[in-house]
BAGU-899829 format. One record per residue: x, y, z of N, C-alpha, C, O, CB in turn; residue in one letter; chain. Coordinates in pm, 1 decimal. Atoms other than C-alpha are relative to their C-alpha. Glycine has a CB too. Layout:
     n.px     n.py     n.pz    ca.px    ca.py    ca.pz     c.px     c.py     c.pz     o.px     o.py     o.pz    cb.px    cb.py    cb.pz rest kette
        X        Y        Z        X        Y        Z        X        Y        Z        X        Y        Z        X        Y        Z    A     A
...
***
This chain:
     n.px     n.py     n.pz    ca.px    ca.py    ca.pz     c.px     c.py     c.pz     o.px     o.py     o.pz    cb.px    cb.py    cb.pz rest kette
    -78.7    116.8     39.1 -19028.8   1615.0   9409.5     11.2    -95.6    118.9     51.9    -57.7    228.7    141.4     42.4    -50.3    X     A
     -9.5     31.8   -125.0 -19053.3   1337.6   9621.8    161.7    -89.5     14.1    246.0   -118.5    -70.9   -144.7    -86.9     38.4    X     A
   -133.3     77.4    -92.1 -18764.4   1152.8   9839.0     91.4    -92.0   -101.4    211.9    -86.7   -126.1    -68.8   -122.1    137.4    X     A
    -68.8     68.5     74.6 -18741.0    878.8   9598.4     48.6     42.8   -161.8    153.6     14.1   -219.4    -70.2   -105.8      8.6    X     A
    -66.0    -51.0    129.3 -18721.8   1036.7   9267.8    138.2    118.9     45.9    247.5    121.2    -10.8   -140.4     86.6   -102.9    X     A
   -137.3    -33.4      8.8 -18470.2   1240.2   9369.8    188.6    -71.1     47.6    309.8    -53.8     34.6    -29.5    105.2     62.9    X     A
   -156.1    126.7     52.9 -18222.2    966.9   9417.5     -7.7    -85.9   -124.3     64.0   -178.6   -162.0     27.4   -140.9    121.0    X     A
    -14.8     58.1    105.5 -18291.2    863.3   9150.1     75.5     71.5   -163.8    116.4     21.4   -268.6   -131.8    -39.4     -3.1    X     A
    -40.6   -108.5    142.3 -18190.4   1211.9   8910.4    166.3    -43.9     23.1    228.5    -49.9    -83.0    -45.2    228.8     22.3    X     A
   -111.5    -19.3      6.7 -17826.7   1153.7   9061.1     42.5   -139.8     17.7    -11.0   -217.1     97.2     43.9     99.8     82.3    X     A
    -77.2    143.6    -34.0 -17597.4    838.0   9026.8    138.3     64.6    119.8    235.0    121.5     69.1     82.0    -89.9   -190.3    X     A
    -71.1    -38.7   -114.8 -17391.0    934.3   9321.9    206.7    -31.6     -2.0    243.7   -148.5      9.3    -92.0   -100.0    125.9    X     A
   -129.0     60.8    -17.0 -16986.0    914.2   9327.4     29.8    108.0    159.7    -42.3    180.8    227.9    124.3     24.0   -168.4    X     A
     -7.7   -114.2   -158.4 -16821.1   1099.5   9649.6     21.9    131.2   -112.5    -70.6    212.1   -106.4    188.6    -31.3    159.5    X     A
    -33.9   -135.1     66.1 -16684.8   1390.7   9395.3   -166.2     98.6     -3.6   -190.3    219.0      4.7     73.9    -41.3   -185.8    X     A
    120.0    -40.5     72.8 -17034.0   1441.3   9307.0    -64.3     93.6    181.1   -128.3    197.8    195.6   -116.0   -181.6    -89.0    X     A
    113.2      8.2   -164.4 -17175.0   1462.2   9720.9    -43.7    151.4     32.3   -123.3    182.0    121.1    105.8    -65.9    178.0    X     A
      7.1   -137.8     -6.3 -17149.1   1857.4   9657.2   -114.5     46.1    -38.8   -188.3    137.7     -2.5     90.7     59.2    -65.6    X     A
    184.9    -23.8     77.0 -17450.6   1824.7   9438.3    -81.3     -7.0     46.2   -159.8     87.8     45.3    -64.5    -69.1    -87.5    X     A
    104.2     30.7    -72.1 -17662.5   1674.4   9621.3    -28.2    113.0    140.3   -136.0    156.9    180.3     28.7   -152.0     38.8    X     A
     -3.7   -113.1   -116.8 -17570.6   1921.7   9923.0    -71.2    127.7    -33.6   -161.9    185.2     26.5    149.7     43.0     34.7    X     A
     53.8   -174.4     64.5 -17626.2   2257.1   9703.3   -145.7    -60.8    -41.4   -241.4     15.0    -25.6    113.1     90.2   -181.3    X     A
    157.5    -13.1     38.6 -17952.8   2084.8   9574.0   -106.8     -2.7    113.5   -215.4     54.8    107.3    -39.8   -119.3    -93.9    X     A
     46.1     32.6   -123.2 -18058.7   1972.6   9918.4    -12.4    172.7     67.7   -114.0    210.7    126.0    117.2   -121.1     82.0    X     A
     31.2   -146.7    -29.5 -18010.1   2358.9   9999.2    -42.9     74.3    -75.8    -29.0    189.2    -33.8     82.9     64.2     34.5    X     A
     84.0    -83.3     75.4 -18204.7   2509.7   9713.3     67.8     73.5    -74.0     21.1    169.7   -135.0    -80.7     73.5     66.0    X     A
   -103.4    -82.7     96.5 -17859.4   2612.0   9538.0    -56.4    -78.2   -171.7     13.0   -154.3   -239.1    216.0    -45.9     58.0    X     A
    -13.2     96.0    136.3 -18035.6   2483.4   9197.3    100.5     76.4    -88.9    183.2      5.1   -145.7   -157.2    -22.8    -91.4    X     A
    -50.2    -65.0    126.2 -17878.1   2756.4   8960.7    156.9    -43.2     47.1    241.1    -28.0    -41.5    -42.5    189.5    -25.1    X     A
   -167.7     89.2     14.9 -17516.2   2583.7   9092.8    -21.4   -159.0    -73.6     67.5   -209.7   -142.0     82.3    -38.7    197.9    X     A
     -5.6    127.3     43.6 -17647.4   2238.8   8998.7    -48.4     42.3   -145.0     -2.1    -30.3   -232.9    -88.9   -112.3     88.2    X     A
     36.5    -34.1    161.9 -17777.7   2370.6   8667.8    143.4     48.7    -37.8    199.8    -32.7   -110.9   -136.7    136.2    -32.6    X     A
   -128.2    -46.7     45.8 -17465.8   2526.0   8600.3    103.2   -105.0    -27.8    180.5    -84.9   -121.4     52.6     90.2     95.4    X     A
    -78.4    108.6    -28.6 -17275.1   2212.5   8665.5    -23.9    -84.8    -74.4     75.2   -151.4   -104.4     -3.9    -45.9    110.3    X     A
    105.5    123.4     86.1 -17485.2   1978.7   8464.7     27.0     53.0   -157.0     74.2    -10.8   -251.1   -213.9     11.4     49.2    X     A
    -28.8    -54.9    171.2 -17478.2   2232.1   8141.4    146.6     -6.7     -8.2    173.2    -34.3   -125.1    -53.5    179.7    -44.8    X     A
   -150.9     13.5     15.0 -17071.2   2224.3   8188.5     28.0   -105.0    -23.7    134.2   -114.8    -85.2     78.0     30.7     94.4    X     A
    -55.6    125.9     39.2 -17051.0   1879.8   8153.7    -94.2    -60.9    -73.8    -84.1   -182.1    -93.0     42.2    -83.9    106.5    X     A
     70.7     -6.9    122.3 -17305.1   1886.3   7912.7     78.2     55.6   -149.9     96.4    -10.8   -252.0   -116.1     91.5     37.6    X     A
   -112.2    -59.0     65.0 -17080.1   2131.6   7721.8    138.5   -104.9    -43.5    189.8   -103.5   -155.3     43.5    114.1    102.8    X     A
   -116.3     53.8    -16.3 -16787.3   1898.7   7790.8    -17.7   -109.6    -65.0     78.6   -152.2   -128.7     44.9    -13.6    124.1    X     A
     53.7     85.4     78.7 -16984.3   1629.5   7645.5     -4.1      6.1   -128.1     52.8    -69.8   -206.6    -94.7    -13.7     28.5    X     A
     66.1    -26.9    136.0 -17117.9   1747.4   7358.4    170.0     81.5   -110.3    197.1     88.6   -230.2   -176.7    148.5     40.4    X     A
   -160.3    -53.6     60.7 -16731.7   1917.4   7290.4     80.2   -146.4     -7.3    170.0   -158.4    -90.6    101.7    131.2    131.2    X     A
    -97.5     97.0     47.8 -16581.5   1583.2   7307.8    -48.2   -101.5   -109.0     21.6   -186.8   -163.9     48.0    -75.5    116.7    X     A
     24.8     87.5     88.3 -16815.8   1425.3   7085.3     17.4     23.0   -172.5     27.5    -38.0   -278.9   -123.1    -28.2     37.6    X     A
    -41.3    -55.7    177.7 -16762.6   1657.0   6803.4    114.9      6.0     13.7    162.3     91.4    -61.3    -49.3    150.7    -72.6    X     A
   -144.1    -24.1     49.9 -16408.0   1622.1   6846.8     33.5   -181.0    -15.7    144.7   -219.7    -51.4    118.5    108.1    136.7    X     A
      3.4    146.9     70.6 -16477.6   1208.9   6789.0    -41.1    -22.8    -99.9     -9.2   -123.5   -163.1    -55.9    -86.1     48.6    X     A
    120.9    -13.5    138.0 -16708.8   1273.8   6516.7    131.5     58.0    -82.1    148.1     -5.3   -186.4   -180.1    139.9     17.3    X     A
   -100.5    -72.0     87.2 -16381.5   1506.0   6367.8     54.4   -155.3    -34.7      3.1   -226.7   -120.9    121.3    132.2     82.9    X     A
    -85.8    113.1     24.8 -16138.7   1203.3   6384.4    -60.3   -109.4    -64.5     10.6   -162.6   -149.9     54.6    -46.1    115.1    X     A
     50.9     98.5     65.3 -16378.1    940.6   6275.1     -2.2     18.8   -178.2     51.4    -41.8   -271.0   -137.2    -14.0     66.0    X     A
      2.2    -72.2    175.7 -16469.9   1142.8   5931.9    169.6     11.6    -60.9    204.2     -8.0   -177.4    -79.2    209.1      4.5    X     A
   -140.6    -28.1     71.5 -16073.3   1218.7   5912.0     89.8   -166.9    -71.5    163.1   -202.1   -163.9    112.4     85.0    149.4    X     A
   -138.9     95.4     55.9 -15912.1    904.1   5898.1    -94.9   -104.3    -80.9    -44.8   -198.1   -142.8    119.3    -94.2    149.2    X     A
***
């Protein structure tokens, strides 16, 4: 992967700067982990918009 594509996978906030650290050290299965959780978190809040929309 080169230099520039990988600034490019992350939009950067400071919370985030952990990511880039563990990926920069070859921790991928923490950044995978992290990514499917707020994948999860995603995909859980959209079916709970999708509920309310159909309800009312």
């Amino acid at each position: 992967m080169r230099n520039s594509d990988k600034q490019q996978v992350f939009k950067v906030t400071i919370k985030d700067r952990w990511v880039i650290d563990a990926y920069d050290q070859g921790d991928y299965e923490k950044v995978m982990q992290e990514v499917f959780r707020r994948y999860q978190e995603k995909k859980k809040n959209l079916k709970a918009l999708n509920e309310i929309m159909e309800n009312s």
